[in-house]
N, C-alpha and C positions, 0 to 999 in steps of 0.2 A: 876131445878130438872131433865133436860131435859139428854140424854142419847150421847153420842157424837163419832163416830167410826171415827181413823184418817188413811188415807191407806197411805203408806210408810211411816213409821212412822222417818227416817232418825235418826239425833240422839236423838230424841226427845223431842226438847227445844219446838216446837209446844204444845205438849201433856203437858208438864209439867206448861207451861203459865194458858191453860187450866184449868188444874187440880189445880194450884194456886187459881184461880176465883173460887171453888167451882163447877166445870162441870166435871161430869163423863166420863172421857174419856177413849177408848179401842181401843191399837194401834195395827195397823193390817202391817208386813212385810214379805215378801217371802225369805228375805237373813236373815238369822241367823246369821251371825258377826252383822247387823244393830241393831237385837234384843238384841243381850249381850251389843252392849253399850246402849242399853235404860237401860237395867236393871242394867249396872252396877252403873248410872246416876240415876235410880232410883230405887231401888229394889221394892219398892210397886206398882211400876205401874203396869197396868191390860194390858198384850202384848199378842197378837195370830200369830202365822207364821201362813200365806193362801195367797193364789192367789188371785187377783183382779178378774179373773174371775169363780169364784165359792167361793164367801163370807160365811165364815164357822158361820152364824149367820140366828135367825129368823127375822122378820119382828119387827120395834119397834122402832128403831133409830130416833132421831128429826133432827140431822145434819150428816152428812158425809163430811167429812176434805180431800184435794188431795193434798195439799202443797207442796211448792219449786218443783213450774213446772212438778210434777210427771207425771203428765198424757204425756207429752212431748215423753216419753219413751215406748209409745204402740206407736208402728209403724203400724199399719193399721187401716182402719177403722173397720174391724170386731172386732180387741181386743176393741179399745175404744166403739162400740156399747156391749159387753158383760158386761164391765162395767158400761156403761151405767145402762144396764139391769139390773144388779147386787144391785147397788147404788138406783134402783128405788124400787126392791124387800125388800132391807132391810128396807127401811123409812116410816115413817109410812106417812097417809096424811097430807099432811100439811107441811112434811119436807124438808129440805133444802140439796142442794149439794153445796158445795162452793170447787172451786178449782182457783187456778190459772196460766197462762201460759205468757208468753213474746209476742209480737205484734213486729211482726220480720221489722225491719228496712234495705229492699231489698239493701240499695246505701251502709249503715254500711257493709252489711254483700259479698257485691261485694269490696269493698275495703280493706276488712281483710283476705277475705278468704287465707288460708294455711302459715298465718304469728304466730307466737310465739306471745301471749298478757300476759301480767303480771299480773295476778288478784290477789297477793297478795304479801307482801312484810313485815320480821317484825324477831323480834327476836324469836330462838329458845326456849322456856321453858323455857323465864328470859336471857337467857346465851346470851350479851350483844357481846361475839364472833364469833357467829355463828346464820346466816339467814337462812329463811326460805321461799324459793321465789315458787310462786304457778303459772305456765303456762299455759295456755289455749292454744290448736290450733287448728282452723274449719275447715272442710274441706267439701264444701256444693255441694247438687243434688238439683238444686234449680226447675228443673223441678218436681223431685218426692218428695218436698217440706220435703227432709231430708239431716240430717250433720253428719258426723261423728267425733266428740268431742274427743279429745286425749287429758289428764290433766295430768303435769310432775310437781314431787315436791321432789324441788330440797333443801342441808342443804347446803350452801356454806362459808367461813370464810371471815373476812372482807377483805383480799385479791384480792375475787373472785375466788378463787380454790376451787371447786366444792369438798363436803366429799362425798355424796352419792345421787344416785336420782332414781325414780320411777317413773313409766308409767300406765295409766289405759288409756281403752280407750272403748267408746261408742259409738250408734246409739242413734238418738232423728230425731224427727221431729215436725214441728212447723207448730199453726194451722191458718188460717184463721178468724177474728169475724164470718161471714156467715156463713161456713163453721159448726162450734161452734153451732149456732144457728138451724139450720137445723140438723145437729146430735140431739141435745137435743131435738128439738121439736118430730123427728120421733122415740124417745125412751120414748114418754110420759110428757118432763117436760114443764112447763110455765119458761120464760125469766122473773126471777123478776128484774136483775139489772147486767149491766156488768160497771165496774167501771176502770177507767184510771191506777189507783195504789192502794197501800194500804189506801191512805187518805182517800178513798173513792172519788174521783174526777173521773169526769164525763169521759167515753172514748169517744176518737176520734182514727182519723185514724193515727195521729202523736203520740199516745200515748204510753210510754214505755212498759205499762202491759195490761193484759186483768184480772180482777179478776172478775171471774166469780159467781152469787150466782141465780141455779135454785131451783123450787120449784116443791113439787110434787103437783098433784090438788088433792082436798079436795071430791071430789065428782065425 
């Protein structure tokens, strides 16, 4: 019966899981196209546009959600300390933050940097003549522990003659375990569990993810 706020709500397959299991969830995005495809995916769902850092909500929440790396995308420590702060004001005691981020693989990411990666590859909407190929390419400040992410998504024919393609492109930055650690402690939370992936497996320093689940104290 517990209460659930998801922040970036993306297209909202999280929320919708969610809200399958019977959890009341309230998806929170600042971009408004993100929002019409929650809604067009779910018209009943419970959606709010707001910033991360000034949570349009009182105090009451059991959980707060940050999923698919979101927090990645506050590029300083003060945005993610507001959040922090934010995520601490809404929950009530007892409550939990659960986000999670990537456990950046330094040798991977010196040997990729500014190459084209294929992250996806597959037919257009059935149409068994035309592909659908999704590019990644990083290009890292490995001192100021940020990439700048350019994703190209391209329709091409089985030929290889490209129909048409698109560019978006972003800042992220990646965090540190410690680093994690110390933010949340000096924003009030207790470390109940930082876990290797979604199995719940244990982290280590080789570990693909950091999924992190703090807690607020009770007292």
């Amino acid at each position: 019966d517990g209460r659930v706020l998801e922040l970036g709500t993306g297209t909202g397959r999280i929320s919708r899981i969610l809200a399958a299991a019977g959890v009341r969830v309230i998806g929170l995005d600042a971009s408004a196209p993100m929002l019409a495809l929650n809604r067009a995916a779910d018209p009943a769902g419970a959606l709010v546009r707001g910033e991360f850092a000034a949570l349009p909500f009182r105090p009451g929440f059991d959980v707060v959600v940050c999923p698919m790396r979101t927090i990645g995308h506050l590029l300083s420590g003060h945005e993610r300390a507001c959040l922090l702060a934010e995520v601490h004001r809404v929950l009530r005691p007892g409550g939990r933050f659960v986000f999670d981020h990537y456990n950046i693989d330094l040798d991977w990411a010196a040997a990729h940097e500014g190459r084209p990666i294929l992250m996806y590859a597959g037919p257009d909407d059935g149409d068994t003549e035309v592909a659908v190929l999704v590019w990644d390419q990083y290009d890292y400040q490995f001192t100021e522990q940020k990439l700048g992410c350019s994703v190209r998504v391209e329709r091409v024919t089985i030929g290889g003659d490209v129909l048409d393609s698109a560019e978006t492109a972003f800042d992220f930055t990646w965090l540190r375990h410690e680093q994690v650690v110390r933010e949340a402690t000096d924003a009030g939370f207790e470390i109940e569990a930082c876990f290797g992936d979604f199995d719940r497996s244990p982290w280590s320093t080789d570990a693909e993810q950091m999924i992190w689940v703090l807690r607020l104290p009770t007292g």
